[in-house]
C-alpha positions in Angstrom: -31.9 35.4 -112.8 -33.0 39.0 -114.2 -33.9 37.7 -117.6 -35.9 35.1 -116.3 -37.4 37.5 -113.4 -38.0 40.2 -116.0 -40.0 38.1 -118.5 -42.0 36.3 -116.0 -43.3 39.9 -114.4 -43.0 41.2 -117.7 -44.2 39.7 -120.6 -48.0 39.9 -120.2 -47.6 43.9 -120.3 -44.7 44.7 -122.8 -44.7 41.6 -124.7 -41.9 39.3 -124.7 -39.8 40.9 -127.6 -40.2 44.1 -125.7 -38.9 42.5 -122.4 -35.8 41.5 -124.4 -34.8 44.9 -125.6 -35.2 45.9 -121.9 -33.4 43.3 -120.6 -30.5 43.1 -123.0 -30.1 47.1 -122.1 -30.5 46.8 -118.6 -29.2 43.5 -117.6 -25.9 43.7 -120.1 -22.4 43.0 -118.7 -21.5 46.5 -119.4 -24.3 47.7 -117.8 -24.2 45.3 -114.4 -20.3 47.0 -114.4 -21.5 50.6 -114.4 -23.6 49.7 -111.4 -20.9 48.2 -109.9 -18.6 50.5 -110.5 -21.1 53.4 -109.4 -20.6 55.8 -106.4 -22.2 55.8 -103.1 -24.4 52.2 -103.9 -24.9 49.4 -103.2 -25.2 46.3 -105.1 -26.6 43.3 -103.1 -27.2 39.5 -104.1 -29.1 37.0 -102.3 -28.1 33.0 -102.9 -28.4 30.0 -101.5 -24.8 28.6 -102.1 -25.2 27.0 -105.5 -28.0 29.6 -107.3 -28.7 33.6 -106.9 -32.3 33.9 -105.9 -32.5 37.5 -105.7 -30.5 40.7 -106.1 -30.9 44.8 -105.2 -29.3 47.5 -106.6 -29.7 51.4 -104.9 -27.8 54.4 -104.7 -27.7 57.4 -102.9 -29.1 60.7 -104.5 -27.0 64.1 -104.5 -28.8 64.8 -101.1 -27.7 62.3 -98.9 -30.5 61.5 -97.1 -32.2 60.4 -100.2 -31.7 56.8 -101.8 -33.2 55.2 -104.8 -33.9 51.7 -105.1 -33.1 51.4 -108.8 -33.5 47.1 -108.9 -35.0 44.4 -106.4 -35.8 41.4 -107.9 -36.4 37.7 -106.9 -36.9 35.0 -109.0 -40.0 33.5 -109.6 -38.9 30.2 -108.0 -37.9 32.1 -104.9 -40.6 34.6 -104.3 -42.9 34.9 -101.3 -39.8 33.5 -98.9 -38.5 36.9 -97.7 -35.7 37.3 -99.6 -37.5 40.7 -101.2 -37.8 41.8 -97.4 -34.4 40.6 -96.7 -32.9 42.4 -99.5 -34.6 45.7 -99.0 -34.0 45.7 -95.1 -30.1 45.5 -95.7 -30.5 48.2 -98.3 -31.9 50.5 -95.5 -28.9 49.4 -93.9 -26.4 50.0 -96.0 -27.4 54.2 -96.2 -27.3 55.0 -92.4 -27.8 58.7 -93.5 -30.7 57.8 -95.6 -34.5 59.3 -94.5 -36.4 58.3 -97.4 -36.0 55.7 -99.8 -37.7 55.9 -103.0 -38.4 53.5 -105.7 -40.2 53.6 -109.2 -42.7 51.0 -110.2 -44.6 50.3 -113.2 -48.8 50.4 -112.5 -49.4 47.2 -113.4 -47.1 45.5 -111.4 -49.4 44.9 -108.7 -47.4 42.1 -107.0 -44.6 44.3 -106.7 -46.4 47.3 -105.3 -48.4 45.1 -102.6 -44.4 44.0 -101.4 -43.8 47.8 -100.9 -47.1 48.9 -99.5 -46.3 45.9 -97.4 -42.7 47.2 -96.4 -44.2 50.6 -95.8 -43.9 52.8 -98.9 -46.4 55.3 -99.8 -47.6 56.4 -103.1 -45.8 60.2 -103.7 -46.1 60.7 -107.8 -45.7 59.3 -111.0 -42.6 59.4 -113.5 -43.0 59.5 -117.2 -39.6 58.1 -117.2 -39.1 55.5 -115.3 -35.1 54.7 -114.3 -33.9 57.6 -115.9 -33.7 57.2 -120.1 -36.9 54.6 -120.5 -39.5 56.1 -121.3 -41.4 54.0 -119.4 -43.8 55.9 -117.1 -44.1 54.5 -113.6 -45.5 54.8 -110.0 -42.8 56.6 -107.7 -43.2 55.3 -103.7 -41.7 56.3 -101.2 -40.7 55.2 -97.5 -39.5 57.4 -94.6 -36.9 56.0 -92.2 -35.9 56.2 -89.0 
């Protein structure tokens, strides 16, 4: 599901060879276990009983009140059905403490940053680095809670 949802997003900007590096990086068993394994996070998968449609990944920052949304993605098959909302509502959930959740984005993914404007987030910088180690730059949004 992440392969597939990475090169469908993906490919037109990095090219598919690039989206393969990314993904066998990203997406590798050893990876998924480290995120697993990680801290004050959650890791949340959306399925349907016989296929995973969609999954989020977040964690909470040294402060608390602070949580990144380091993954949400739902398969091209499944998109536009709510899971994305679905997903990113029980992540708000799952950091009562939380007062801002922040996520990176890349520019070009408009789809992706429509679904956040959407959910509420609000433009608040840029990152040459996007997830920590990419290199990547990105949009960083942001969404206040409760």
């Amino acid at each position: 599901m992440l392969v597939e949802t990475w090169h469908a997003t993906y490919d037109a900007i990095y090219g598919a060879q690039r989206v393969t590096e990314i993904t066998d990086d990203w997406h590798s068993i050893a990876s998924l276990q480290a995120r697993l394994m990680r801290p004050n996070s959650e890791f949340l998968l959306a399925d349907d009983g016989s296929r995973i449609g969609g999954m989020a990944f977040a964690s909470a920052t040294t402060d608390p009140k602070i949580v990144l949304l380091h993954q949400l993605y739902v398969h091209p098959d499944c998109q536009r059905q709510g899971i994305g909302r679905l997903l990113l509502d029980e992540v708000e959930l799952s950091f009562p403490q939380a007062r801002t959740i922040r996520v990176e984005v890349e520019e070009a993914n408009a789809s992706a940053i429509a679904f956040y404007e959407a959910s509420g987030f609000q433009p608040a910088g840029k990152t040459a680095d996007c997830g920590g180690g990419s290199g990547m730059p990105a949009l960083v949004l942001e969404k206040r809670l409760g």
